[in-house]
C-alpha positions as CSV (number, residue, x, y, z in Angstrom):
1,X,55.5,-31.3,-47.2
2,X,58.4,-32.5,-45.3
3,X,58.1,-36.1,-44.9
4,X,58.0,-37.5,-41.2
5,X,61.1,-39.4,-41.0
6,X,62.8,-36.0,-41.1
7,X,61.4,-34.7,-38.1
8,X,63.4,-36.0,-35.8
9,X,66.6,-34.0,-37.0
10,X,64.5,-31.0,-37.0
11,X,63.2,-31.7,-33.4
12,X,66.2,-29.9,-31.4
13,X,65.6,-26.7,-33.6
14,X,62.0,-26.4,-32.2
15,X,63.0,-27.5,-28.2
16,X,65.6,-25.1,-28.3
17,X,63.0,-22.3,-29.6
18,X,60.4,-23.7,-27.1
19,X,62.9,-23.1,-24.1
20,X,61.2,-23.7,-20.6
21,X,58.9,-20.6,-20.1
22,X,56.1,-22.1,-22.7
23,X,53.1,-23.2,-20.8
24,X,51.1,-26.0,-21.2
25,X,47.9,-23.5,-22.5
26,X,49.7,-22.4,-25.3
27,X,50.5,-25.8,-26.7
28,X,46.6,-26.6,-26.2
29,X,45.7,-23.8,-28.4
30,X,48.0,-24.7,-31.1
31,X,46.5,-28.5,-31.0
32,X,42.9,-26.9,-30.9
33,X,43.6,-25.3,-34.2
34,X,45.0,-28.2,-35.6
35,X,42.4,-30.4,-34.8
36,X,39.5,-27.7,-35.3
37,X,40.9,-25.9,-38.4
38,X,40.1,-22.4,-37.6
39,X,40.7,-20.2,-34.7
40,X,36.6,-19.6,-34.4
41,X,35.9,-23.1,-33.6
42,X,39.5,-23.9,-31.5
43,X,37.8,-20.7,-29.3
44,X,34.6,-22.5,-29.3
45,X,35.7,-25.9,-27.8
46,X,38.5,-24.5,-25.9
47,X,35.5,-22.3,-24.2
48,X,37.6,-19.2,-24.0
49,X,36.5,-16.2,-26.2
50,X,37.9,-15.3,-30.2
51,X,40.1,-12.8,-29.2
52,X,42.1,-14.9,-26.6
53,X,42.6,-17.5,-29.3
54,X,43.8,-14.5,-31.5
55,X,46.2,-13.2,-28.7
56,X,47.8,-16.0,-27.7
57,X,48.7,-17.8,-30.8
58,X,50.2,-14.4,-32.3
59,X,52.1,-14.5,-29.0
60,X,52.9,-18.3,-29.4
61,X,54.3,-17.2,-33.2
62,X,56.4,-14.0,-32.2
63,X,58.3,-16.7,-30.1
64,X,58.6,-19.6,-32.2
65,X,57.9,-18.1,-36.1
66,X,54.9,-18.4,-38.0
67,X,53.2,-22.0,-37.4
68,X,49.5,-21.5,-39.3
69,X,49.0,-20.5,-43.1
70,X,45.7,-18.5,-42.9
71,X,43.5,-18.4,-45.7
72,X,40.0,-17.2,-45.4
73,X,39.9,-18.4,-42.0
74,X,41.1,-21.6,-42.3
75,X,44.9,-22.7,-40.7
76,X,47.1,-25.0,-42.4
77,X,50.6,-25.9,-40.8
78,X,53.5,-24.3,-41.9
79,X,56.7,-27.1,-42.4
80,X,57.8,-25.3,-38.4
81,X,54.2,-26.1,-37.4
82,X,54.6,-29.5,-38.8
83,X,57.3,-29.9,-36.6
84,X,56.2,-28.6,-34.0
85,X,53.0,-30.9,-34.3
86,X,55.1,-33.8,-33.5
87,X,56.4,-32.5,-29.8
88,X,53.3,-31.1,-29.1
89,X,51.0,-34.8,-29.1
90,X,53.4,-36.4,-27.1
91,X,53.2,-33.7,-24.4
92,X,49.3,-33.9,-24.8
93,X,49.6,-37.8,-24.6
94,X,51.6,-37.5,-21.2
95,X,49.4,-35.2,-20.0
96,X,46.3,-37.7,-21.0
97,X,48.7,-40.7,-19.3
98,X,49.5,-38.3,-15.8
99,X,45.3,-37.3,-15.4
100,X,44.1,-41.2,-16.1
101,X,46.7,-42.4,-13.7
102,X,45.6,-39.8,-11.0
103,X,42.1,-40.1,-11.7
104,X,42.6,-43.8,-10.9
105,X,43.8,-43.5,-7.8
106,X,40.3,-42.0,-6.9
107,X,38.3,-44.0,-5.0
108,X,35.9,-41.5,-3.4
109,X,32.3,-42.0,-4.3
110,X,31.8,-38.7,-5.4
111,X,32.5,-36.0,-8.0
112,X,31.8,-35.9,-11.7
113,X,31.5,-39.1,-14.6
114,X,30.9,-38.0,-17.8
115,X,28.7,-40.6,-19.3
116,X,28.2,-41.0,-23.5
117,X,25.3,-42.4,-24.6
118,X,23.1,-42.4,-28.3
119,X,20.3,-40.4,-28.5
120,X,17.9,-43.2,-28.3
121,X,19.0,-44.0,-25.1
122,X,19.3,-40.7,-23.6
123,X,16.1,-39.2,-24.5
124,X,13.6,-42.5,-23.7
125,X,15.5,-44.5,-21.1
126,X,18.6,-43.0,-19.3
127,X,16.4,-39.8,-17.3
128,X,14.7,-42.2,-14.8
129,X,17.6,-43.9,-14.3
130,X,20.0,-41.7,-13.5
131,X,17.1,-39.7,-11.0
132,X,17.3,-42.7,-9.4
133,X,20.9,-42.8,-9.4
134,X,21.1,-39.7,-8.2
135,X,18.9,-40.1,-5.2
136,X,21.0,-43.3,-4.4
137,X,24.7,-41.4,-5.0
138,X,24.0,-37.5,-4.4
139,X,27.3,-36.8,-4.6
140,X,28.0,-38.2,-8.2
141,X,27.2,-35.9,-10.6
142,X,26.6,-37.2,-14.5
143,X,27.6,-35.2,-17.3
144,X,25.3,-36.9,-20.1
145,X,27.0,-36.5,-23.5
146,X,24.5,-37.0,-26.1
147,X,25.8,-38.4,-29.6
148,X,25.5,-41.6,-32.0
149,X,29.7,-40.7,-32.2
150,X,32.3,-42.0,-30.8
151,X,34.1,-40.2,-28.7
152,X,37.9,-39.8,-27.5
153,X,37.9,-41.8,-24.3
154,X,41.8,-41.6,-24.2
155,X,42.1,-38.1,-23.0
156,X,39.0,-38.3,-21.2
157,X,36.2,-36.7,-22.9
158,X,34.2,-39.1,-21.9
159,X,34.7,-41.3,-19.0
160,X,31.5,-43.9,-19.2
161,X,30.2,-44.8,-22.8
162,X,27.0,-46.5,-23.7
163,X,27.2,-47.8,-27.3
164,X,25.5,-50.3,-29.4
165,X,28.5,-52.7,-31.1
166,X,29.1,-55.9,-31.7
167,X,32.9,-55.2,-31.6
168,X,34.0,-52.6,-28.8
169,X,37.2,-50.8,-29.3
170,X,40.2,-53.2,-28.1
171,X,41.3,-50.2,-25.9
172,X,38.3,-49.9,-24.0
173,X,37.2,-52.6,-20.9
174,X,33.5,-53.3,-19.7
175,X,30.5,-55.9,-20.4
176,X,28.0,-56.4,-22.8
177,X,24.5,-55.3,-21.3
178,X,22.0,-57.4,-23.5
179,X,21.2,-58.5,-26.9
180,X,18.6,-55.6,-28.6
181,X,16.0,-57.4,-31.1
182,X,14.5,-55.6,-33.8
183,X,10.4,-55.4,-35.0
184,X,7.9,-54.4,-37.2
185,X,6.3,-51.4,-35.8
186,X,3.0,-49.2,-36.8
187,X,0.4,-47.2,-35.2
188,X,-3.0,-48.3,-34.5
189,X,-4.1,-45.6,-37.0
190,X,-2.3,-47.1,-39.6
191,X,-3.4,-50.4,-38.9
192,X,-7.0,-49.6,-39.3
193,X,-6.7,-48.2,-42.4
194,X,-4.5,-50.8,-44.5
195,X,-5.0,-54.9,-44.8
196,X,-3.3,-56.6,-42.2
197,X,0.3,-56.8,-41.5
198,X,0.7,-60.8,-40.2
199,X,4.5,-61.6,-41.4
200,X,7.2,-60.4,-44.0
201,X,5.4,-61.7,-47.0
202,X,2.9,-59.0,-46.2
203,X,4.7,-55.8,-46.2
204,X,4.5,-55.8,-50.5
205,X,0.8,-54.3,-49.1
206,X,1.8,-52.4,-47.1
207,X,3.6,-48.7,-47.0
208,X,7.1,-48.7,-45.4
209,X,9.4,-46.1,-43.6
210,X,13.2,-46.7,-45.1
211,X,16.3,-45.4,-44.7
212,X,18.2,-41.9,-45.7
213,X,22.1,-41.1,-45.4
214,X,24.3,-43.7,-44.0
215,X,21.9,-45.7,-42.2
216,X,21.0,-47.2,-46.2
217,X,23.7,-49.1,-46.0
218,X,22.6,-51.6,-43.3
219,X,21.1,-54.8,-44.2
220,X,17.9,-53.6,-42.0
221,X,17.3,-51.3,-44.4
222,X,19.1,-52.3,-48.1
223,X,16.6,-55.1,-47.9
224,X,13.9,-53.0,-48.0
225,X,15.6,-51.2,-51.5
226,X,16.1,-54.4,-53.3
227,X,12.8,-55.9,-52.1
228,X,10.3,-53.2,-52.2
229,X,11.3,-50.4,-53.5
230,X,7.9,-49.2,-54.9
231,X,6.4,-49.7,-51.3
232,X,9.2,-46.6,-49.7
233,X,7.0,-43.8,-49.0
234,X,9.2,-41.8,-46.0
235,X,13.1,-41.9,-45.4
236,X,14.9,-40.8,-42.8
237,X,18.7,-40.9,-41.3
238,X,17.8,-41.0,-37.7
239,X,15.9,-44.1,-35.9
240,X,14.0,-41.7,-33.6
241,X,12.2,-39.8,-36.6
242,X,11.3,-43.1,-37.8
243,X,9.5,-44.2,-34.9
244,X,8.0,-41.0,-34.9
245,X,7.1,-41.3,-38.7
246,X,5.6,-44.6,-37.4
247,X,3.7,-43.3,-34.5
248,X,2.2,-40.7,-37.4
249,X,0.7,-43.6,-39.4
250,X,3.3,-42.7,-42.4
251,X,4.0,-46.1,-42.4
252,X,5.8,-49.2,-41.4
253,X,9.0,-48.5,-39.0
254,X,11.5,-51.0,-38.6
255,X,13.8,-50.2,-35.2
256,X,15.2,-52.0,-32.7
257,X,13.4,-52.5,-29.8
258,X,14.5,-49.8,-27.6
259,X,13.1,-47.2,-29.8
260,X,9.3,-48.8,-29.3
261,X,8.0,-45.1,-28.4
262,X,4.3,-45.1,-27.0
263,X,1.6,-45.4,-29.8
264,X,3.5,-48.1,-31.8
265,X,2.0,-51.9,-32.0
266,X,5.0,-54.5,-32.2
267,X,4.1,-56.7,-34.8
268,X,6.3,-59.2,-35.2
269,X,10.6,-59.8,-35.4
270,X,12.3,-58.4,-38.3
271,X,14.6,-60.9,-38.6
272,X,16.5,-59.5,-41.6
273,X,18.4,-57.3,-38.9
274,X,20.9,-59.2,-36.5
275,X,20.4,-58.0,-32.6
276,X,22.3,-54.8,-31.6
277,X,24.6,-55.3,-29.1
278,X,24.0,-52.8,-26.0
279,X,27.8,-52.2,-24.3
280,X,28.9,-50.3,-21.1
281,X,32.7,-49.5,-21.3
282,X,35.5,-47.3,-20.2
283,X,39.0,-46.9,-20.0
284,X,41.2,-49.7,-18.5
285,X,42.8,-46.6,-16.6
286,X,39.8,-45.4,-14.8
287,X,38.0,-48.8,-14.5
288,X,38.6,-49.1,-10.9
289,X,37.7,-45.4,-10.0
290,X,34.9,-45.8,-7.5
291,X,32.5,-43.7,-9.0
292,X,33.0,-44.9,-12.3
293,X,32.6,-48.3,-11.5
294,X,29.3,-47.5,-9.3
295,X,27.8,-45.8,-12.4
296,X,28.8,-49.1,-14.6
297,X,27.7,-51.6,-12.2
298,X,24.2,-49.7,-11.5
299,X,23.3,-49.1,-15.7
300,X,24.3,-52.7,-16.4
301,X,21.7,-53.6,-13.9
302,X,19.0,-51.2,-14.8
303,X,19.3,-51.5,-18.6
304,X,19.6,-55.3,-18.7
């Protein structure tokens, strides 16, 4: 593969193909299948249909030459794709820059915030506030994107995230909400049935909940492998089936707070897992959009 301090002698080949009758869409579907991989799944989160996919990037290589290796559905860059790579992020980054800096200059109370938050969050605790939101600011609608990812707040997929981090991306501007403590949870059913559960020393009686996948990996949960081991009777990679394993009487759950479902007994602090770190943030571009910072200002308030 061509190496990139090469490109730029190569750049005046591809703007002098590209001419000035290439839109903006077609540049969009070559990125999509370069960030997607296939031409199924750029269609899919491009929203537009297989075929149009199919159509306009055969139109997009009778112009310019052959950008995508295919092989069994999958796309790899040719060297003229490679190339062409380059050109086409910095016109997607000054289309990113022209729509922040517009979207700034909103200061309407209305239209549409797309807000990020985990799955905890959005299932037990965002719905009744954002009714209430909703009855206070009709005319701000809330896209609720649901995911424990992170996701690209530079070209505006999301424009509000909730996350739980100690260190919030340096390119990103808000306030943390509160601290988030951890416990020892079990059902009442499960306490009935198995000697009492009074401080850490007791959980070698007890049965315990542990983690699966990448959630091993955090001290709330390694402990629990070095220490007691023989005592793991459920795993899981999600904190909600957890508490739901809890609330079944499989065993011990140990969650942070804000996943205390009904039918789970706080027992005492686990205090082998530091506090989570509940943030609000958004980009510095959109940070004084009216409805954006209405959204912001209300959560901070509610979820404090």
């Amino acid at each position: 593969m061509q190496s990139i301090c090469n490109y730029d002698k190569q750049i005046p080949i591809i703007e002098k193909e590209l001419g000035t009758d290439v839109d903006w869409n077609s540049v969009k579907i070559f990125l999509a299948i370069v960030n997607q991989g296939t031409l199924a799944a750029a269609a899919k989160t491009l929203a537009i249909s297989n075929s149009t996919v199919y159509r306009r990037l055969d139109d997009f290589e009778t112009k310019l030459g052959r950008l995508f290796d295919r092989d069994n559905g999958l796309c790899e860059l040719t060297e003229l794709g490679q190339q062409l790579l380059v050109q086409a992020r910095a016109i997607e980054n000054a289309f990113d820059d022209i729509e922040r800096h517009l979207a700034g200059r909103d200061i309407r109370p209305q239209g549409v915030v797309k807000l990020t938050a985990p799955s905890s969050f959005s299932y037990r605790h965002l719905p009744r506030h954002l009714a209430a939101f909703n009855r206070l600011y009709p005319q701000i609608q809330i896209e609720l994107l649901v995911t424990n990812s992170e996701l690209n707040m530079t070209n505006r997929q999301a424009d509000v995230a909730l996350r739980v981090t100690h260190s919030p991306p340096e390119h990103l501007v808000g306030r943390e909400i509160c601290k988030i403590k951890w416990g020892v949870y079990a059902s009442d059913d499960y306490l009935a049935q198995h000697p009492a559960v009074t401080d850490m020393d007791s959980l070698s009686q007890q049965q315990l909940i542990a983690a699966a996948g990448n959630l091993k990996q955090y001290p709330a949960f390694s402990y629990l492998e070095r220490k007691y081991p023989d005592k793991i009777v459920q795993r899981s990679d999600d904190l909600i089936a957890m508490a739901m394993l809890a609330q079944s009487g499989n065993g011990l759950a140990f969650l942070p707070d804000d996943l205390a479902v009904s039918g789970l007994r706080r027992l005492f602090d686990y205090s082998v897992a530091s506090d989570n770190a509940l943030w609000i943030l958004t980009h510095a571009d959109l940070r004084k959009v009216q409805r954006i910072s209405i959204l912001m200002n209300y959560l901070a308030a509610a979820l404090k």
